[in-house]
KOLZA-959481 format. One line per 10 residues: number of its first residue (from 1); for each residue x, y, z of C-alpha. Coordinates in Angstrom, 1 decimal, always signed. Layout:
BEGIN
NUM = X Y Z ~ ...
END
This chain:
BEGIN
1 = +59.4 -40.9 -46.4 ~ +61.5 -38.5 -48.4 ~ +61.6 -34.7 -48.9 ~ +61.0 -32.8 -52.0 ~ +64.1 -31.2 -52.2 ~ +67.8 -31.9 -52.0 ~ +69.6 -33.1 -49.3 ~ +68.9 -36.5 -47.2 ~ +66.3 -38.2 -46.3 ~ +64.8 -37.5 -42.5
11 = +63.3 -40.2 -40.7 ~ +59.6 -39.7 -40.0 ~ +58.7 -37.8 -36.3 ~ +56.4 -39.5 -34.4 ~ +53.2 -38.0 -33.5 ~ +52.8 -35.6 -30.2 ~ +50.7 -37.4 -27.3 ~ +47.1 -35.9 -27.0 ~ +47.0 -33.6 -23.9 ~ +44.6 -34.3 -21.1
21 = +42.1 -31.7 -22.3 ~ +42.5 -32.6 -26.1 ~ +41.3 -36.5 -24.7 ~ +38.4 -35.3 -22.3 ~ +37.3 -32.9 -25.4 ~ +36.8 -34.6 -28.3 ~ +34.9 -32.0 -29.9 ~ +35.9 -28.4 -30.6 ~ +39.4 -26.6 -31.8 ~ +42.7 -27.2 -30.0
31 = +44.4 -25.4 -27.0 ~ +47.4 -24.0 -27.4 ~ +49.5 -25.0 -24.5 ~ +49.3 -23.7 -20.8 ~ +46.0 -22.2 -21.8 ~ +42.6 -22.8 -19.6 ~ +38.9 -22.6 -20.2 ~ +37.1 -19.3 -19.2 ~ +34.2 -19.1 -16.8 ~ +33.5 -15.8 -17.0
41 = +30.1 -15.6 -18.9 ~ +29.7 -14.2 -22.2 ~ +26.8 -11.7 -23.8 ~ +24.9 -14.9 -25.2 ~ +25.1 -16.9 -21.6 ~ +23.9 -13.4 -20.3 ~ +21.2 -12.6 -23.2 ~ +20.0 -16.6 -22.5 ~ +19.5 -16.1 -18.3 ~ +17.9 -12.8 -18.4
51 = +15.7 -12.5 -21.4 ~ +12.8 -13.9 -19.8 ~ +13.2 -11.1 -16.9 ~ +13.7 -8.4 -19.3 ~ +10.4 -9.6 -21.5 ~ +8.6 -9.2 -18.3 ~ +10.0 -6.2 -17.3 ~ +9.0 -4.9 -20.7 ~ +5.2 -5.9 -20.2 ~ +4.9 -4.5 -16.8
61 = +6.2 -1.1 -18.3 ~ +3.9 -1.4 -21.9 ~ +1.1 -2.1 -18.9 ~ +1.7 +0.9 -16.8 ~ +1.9 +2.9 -19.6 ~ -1.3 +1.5 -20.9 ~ -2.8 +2.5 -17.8 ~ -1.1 +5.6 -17.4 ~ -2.8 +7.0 -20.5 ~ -6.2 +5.4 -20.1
71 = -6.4 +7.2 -17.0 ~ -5.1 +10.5 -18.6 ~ -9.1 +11.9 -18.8 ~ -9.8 +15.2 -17.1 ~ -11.9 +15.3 -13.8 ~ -13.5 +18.6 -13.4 ~ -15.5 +19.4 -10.0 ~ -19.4 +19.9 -9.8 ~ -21.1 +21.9 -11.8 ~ -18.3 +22.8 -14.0
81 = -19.5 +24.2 -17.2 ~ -16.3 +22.2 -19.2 ~ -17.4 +19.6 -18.1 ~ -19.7 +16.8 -20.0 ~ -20.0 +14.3 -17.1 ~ -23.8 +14.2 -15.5 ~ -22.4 +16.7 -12.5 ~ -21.2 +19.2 -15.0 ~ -23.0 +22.1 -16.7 ~ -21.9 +21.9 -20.4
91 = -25.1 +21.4 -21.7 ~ -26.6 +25.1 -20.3 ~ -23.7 +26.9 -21.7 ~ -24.1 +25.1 -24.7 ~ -27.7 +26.3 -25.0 ~ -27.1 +30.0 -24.3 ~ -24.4 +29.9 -26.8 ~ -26.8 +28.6 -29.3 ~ -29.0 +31.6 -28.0 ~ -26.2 +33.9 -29.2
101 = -25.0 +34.9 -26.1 ~ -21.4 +34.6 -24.8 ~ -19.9 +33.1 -22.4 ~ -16.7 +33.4 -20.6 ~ -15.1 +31.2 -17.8 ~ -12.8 +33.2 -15.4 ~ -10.9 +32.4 -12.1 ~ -10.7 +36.1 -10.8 ~ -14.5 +37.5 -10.4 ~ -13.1 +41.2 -9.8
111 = -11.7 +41.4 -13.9 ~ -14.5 +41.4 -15.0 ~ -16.1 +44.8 -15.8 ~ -19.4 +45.8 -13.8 ~ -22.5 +46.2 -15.7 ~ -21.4 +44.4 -18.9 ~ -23.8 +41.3 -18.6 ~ -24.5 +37.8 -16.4 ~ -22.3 +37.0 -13.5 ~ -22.1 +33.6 -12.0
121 = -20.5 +32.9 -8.6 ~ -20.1 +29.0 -8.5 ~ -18.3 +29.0 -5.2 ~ -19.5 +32.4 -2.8 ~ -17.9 +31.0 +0.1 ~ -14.6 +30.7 -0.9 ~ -13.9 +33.9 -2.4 ~ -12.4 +36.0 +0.1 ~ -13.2 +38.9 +1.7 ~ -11.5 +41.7 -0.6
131 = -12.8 +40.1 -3.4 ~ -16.4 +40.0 -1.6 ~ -16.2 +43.9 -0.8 ~ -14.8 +44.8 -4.8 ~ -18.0 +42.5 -6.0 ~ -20.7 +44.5 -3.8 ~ -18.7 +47.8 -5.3 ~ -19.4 +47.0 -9.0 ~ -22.6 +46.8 -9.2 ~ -23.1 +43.6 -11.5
141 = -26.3 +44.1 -13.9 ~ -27.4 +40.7 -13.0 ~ -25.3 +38.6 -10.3 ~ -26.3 +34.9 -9.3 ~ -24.9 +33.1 -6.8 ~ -25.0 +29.5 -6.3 ~ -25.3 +28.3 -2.7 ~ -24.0 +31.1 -0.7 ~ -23.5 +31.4 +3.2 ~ -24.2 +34.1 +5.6
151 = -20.9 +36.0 +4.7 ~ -21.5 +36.1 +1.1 ~ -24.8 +36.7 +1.0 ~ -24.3 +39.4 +3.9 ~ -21.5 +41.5 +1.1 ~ -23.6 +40.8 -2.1 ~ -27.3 +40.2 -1.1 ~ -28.0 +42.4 +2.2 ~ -32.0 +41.3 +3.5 ~ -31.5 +37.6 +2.5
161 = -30.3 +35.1 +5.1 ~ -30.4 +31.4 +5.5 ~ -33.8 +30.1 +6.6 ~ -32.7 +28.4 +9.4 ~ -31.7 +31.7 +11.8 ~ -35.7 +32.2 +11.3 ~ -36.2 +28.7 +13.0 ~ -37.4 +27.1 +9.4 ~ -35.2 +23.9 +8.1 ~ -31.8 +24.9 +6.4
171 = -32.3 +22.7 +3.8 ~ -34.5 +20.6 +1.4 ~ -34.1 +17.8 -1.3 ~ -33.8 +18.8 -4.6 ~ -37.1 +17.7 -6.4 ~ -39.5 +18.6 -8.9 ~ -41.3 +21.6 -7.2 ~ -43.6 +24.7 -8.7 ~ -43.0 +28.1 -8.9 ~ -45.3 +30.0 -6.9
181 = -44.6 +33.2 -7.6 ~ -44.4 +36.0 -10.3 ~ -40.9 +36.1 -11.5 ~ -41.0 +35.9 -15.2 ~ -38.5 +33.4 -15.5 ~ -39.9 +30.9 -13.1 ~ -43.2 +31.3 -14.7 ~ -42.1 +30.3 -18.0 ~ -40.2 +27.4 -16.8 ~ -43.4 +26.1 -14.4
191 = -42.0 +22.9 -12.2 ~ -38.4 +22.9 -11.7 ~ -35.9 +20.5 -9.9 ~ -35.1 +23.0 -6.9 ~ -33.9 +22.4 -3.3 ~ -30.6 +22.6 -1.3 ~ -30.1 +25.5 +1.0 ~ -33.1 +27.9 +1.6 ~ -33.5 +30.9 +2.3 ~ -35.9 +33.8 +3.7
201 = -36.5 +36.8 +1.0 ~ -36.3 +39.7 +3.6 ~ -38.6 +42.8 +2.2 ~ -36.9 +43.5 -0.6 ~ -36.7 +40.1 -2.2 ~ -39.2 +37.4 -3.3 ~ -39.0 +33.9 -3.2 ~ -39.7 +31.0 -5.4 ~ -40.5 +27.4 -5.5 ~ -41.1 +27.5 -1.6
211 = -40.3 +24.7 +0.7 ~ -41.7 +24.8 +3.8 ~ -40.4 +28.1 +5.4 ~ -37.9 +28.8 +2.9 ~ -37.0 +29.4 -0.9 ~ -34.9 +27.8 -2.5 ~ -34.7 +30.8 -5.3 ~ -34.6 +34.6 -4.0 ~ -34.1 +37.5 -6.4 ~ -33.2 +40.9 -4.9
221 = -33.1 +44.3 -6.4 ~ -30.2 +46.0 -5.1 ~ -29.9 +49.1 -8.1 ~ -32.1 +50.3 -10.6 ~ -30.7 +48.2 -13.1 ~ -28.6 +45.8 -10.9 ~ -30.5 +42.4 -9.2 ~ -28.7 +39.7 -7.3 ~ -30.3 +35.9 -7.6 ~ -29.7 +33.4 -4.9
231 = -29.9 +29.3 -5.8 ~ -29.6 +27.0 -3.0 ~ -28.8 +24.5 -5.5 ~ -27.5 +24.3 -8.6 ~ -28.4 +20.9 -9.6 ~ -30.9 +22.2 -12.0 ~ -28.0 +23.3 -14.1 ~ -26.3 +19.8 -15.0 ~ -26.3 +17.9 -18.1 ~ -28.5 +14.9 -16.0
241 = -31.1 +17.8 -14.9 ~ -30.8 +20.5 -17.4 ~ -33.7 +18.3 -19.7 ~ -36.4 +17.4 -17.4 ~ -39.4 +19.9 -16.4 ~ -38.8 +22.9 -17.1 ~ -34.9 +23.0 -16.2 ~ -33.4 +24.5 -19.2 ~ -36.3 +27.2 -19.5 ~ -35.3 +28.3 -16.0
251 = -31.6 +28.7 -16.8 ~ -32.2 +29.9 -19.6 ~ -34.5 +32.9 -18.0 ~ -31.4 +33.7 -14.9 ~ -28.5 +33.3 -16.9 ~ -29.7 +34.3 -20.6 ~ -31.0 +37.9 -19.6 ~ -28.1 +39.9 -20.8 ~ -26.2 +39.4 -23.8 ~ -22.8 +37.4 -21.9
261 = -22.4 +35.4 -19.2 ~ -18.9 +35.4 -17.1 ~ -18.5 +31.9 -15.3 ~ -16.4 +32.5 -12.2 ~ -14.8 +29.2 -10.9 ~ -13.2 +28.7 -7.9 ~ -9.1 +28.9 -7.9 ~ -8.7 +25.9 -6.0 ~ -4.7 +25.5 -6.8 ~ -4.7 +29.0 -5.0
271 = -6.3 +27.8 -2.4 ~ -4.6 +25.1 -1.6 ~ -1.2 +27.1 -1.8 ~ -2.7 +29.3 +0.6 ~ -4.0 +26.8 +2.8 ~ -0.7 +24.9 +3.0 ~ -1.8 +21.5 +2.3 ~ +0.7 +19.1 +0.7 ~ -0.3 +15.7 -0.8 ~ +2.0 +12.8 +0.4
281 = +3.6 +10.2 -1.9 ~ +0.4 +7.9 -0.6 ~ -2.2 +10.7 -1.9 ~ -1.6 +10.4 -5.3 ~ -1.6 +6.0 -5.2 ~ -5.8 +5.1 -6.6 ~ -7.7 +3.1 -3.4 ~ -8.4 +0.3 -6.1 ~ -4.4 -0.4 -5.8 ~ -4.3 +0.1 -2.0
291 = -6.8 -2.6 -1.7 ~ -4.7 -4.7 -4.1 ~ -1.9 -4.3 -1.9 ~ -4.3 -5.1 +1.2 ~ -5.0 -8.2 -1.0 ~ -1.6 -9.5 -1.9 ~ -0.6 -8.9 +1.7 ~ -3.1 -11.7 +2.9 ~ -2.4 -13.8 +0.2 ~ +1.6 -13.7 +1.0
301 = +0.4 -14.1 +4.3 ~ -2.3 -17.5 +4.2 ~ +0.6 -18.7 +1.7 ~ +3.4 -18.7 +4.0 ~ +0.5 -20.5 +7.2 ~ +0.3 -23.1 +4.3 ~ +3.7 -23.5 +3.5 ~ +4.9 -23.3 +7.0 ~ +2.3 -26.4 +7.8 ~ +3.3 -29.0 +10.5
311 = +5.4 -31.4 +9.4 ~ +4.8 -35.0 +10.3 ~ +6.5 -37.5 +12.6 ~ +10.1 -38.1 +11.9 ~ +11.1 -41.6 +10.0 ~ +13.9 -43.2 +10.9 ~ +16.5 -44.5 +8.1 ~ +19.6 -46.4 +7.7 ~ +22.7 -44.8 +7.5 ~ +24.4 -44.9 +4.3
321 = +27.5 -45.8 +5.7 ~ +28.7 -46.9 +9.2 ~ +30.2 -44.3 +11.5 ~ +32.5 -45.9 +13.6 ~ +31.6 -45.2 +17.3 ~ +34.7 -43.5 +18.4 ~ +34.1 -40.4 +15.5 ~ +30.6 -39.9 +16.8 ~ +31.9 -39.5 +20.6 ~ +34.6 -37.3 +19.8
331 = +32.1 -35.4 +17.2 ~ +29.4 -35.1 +19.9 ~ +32.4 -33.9 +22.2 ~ +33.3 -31.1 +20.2 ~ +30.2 -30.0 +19.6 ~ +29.4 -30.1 +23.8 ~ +32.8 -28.4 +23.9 ~ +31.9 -25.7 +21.5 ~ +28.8 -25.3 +23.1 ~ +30.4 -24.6 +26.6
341 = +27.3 -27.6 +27.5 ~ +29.4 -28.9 +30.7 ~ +26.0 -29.8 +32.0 ~ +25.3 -32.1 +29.5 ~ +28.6 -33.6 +28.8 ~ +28.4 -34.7 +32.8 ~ +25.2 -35.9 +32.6 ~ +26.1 -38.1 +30.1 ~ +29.1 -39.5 +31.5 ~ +26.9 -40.3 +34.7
351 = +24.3 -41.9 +32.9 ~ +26.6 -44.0 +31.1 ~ +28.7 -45.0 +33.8 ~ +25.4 -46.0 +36.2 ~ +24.2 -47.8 +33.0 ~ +27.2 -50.0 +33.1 ~ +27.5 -50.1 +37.0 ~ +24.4 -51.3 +37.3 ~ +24.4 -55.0 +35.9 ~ +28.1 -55.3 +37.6
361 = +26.2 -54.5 +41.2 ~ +23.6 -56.4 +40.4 ~ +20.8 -53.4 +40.6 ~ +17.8 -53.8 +38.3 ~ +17.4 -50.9 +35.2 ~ +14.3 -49.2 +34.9 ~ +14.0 -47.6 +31.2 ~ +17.4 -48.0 +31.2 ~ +18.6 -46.4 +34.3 ~ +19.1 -47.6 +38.2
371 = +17.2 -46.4 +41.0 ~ +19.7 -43.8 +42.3 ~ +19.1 -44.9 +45.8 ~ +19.7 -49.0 +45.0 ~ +23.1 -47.9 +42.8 ~ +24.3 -45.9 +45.4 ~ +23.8 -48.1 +48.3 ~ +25.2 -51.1 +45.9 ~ +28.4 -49.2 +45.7 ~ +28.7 -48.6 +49.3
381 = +28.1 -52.1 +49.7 ~ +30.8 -53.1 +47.1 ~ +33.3 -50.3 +48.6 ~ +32.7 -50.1 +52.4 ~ +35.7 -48.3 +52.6 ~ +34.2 -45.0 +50.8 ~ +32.1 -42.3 +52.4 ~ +28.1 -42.3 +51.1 ~ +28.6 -38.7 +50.5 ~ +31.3 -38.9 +48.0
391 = +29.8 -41.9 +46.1 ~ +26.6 -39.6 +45.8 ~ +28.0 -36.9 +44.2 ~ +30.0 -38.7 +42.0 ~ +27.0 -40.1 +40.3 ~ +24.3 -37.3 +40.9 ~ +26.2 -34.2 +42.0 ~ +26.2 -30.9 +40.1 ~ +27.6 -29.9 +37.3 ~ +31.4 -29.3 +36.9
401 = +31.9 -25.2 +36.8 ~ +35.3 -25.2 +34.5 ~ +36.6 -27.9 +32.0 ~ +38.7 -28.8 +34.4 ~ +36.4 -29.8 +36.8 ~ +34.5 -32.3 +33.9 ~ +38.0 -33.8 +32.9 ~ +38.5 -34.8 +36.8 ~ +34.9 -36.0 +36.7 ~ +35.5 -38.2 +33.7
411 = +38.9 -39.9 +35.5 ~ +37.0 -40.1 +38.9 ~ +34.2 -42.4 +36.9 ~ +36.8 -44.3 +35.5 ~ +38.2 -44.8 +38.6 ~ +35.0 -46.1 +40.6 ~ +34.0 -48.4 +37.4 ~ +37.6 -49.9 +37.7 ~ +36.9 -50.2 +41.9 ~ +33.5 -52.1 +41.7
421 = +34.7 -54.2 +38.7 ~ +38.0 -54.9 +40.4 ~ +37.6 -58.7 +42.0
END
C-alpha cells in the first residue's frame, strides 16, 4: 500500500483489537475509551413504567369530575317555593303569578312593609323573638303562618293555641277532609288535603276542616283590615298536592287575596352561625360512599382470611448440593451463639453424647435415646471410681449460666466418652 503523495511508502498498521464491550455488543455505535454505560433511566424508560399509572390516574379524576357535576343540582328544603321537586311549592307561586299577582321571596320578614299585601311565614318557630314582637307591631293585611308553636302563635295570633293543652290530639294525618265551615275560601275549594298540627280557634277565630277536637285551619281577625291564618300543614301547597281536590282553589283563596305575596324563608346559614355548629371533614362525604368503604373494608378483609389460608404439610426434598457436616455444626453454632440459646446448645451436646454412650455401655435406645436411669447406672458401672452425682449432672444437669460454663461442658463430655470407650 502506497500514499498519494510524495514521500515513501508506509507499511500498512495493523488493525486495533476489539475491546471487551465492542465484542459483547455487537450491535450499536462505538465507545470511546474509558467510557461506561449509564443506568440512570431516561424520559422514555420513565414515560414506558408509568403511563399506565398516569392513564389511571387520569380516569379516576375525568370520573370524579363527572360525578362532581352530576351531583351539582340544587336541594332546597320543604315547601320551598324555588323548588320543583314534589316537596316544594313552585307550582302555587306559579299559579298566583299567572293570576297577576306578585310574589316575592325574602329571608328578613321585618323589611317588608305592613299592610302592603300576603305574608307567608314558612318557619314561625325559628324567627326569633325581636323579629316576633316587630311582626305583631305591623299589622300585616293578611298574615299566614305555616305550622306555628305556642310562642309564635302567642306574638302573632293571641286566642289560638295548640289543641292538645285542651286535652284533644296535637296532631292528625294529612288527608282529604271537608270544610265545615263558612270561610269563603274553604268553601270554594270544598275537600282539601289538611292535617298536621291542630289547633283550638279561641272566640275570636273559626276553624276549618275539623279533626276531632281540633282545626287544622284557624283564621283570626286581629284589625279591622288585618287577619292572621294558621295551617298546621302545609302539604296542601306542594307541587304532589297542589292538583288534587280542591288544593290549588284553597291556596289560591289564603294567599291570592291581596295583590302580592312576600315569601319569608327561613335563614338557616344564620342560624347555624348562631348556633355554632361546624360540619366535620366526615359530614360532607355521601352515606352511599361510607357504605362503599364499609364494603371494601370486608372485602380487604375475607381476602387477606383467604390468602392467609393454612398451608399444608411440609414436603421434604433433596438438597441441591451436599453440605458437608462440619459447616452445618459450626452454622447451627453460630446461630445458638447469636441467639445466647445455651440451653439448647447443652441439650444437644447431651443428647448426642448419651446417643453414642449408649451402644458402647450396652443400654438399649428408646426413640433414639437411653433410659436416663440405665445410662447412668451403666457409667457408674463402667467408672466405679466416679461419684453417681457427678455422672448425673453431666448428662442431665442444668443448663450452663455463661459461655464458659458450656465450653467446660463440651470438654467434660469429651472427657467421659474418652473414659467409657477407653479399654
Amino acid at each position: 500500500m502506497t500514499t498519494t503523495g510524495p514521500g515513501p511508502a508506509r507499511p500498512p498498521q495493523p488493525a486495533p483489537a476489539a475491546s471487551p464491550a465492542a465484542q459483547t455488543s455487537p450491535a450499536g455505535p462505538p465507545q470511546a475509551p474509558g467510557s461506561a454505560t449509564s443506568l440512570a433511566p431516561t424520559g422514555r424508560s420513565l414515560w414506558r413504567r408509568s403511563r399506565w399509572y398516569l392513564l389511571s390516574a387520569a380516569l379516576l379524576l375525568l370520573a370524579a369530575t363527572v360525578l362532581a357535576g352530576l351531583n351539582q343540582d340544587r336541594r332546597y328544603p320543604r315547601l320551598d317555593p324555588r323548588s320543583y321537586d314534589a316537596t316544594g311549592t313552585h307550582g302555587v307561586v306559579a299559579l298566583l303569578q299567572r293570576e297577576g299577582l306578585r310574589v316575592d321571596i325574602t329571608e328578613d320578614p321585618s323589611g317588608r312593609p305592613a299592610g302592603s299585601g300576603t305574608l307567608v311565614i314558612q318557619e314561625p318557630d325559628l324567627l326569633t323573638p325581636e323579629q316576633l314582637r316587630t311582626l305583631a307591631a305591623a299589622k300585616h293585611t293578611r298574615l299566614v303562618l305555616l305550622s306555628p308553636g305556642p310562642a309564635a302563635l302567642s306574638a302573632l295570633a293571641p286566642g289560638v293555641r295548640p289543641s292538645d293543652e285542651g286535652g284533644g290530639a296535637p296532631y292528625a294525618a294529612v288527608r282529604s277532609t271537608a270544610a265545615q265551615c263558612s270561610l269563603p275560601e274553604a268553601v270554594r275549594a270544598g275537600t282539601a288535603h289538611l292535617g298536621g298540627l291542630l289547633y283550638t280557634a279561641g272566640s275570636r277565630g273559626e276553624g276549618c276542616y275539623p279533626r276531632g277536637h281540633g282545626y287544622p285551619l284557624v283564621t283570626l281577625r286581629t284589625g279591622k283590615d288585618t287577619e292572621v291564618v294558621v295551617l298546621g300543614s302545609g302539604d296542601f301547597l306542594t307541587n304532589e298536592l297542589v292538583k288534587k281536590d280542591g288544593n290549588a282553589s284553597l291556596a289560591l283563596g289564603l294567599l291570592g287575596s291581596r295583590p302580592d305575596v312576600t315569601w319569608q324563608l327561613p335563614d338557616y346559614g344564620t342560624l347555624l352561625a348562631e348556633g355554632g355548629s361546624r360540619k366535620e371533614l366526615g359530614d360532607f362525604v355521601p352515606d352511599g360512599w361510607r357504605w362503599g368503604g364499609y364494603q371494601l373494608v370486608a372485602a380487604v378483609l375475607l381476602a387477606a382470611l383467604w390468602r392467609a389460608r393454612r398451608l399444608g404439610p411440609v414436603i421434604g426434598e433433596n438438597l441441591p448440593v451436599v453440605v458437608r457436616a462440619a459447616e452445618t455444626t459450626e452454622g447451627r453454632a453460630r446461630l445458638y451463639h447469636r441467639a445466647k440459646a445455651r440451653g439448647r446448645a447443652a441439650d444437644a451436646l447431651r443428647r448426642a453424647a448419651a446417643h453414642r454412650l449408649a451402644p458402647a455401655l450396652g443400654v438399649p435406645l428408646d426413640a433414639g435415646l437411653p433410659d436416663p436411669t440405665a445410662l447412668c447406672a451403666a457409667v457408674l458401672g463402667r467408672l466405679p471410681d466416679r461419684p453417681a452425682g457427678d455422672v448425673q449432672a453431666l448428662l442431665y444437669g442444668p443448663p450452663p449460666t455463661d459461655d464458659a460454663a458450656l465450653l467446660r461442658l463440651a470438654d467434660d463430655l469429651d472427657a467421659l466418652e474418652r473414659q467409657v470407650r477407653k479399654p
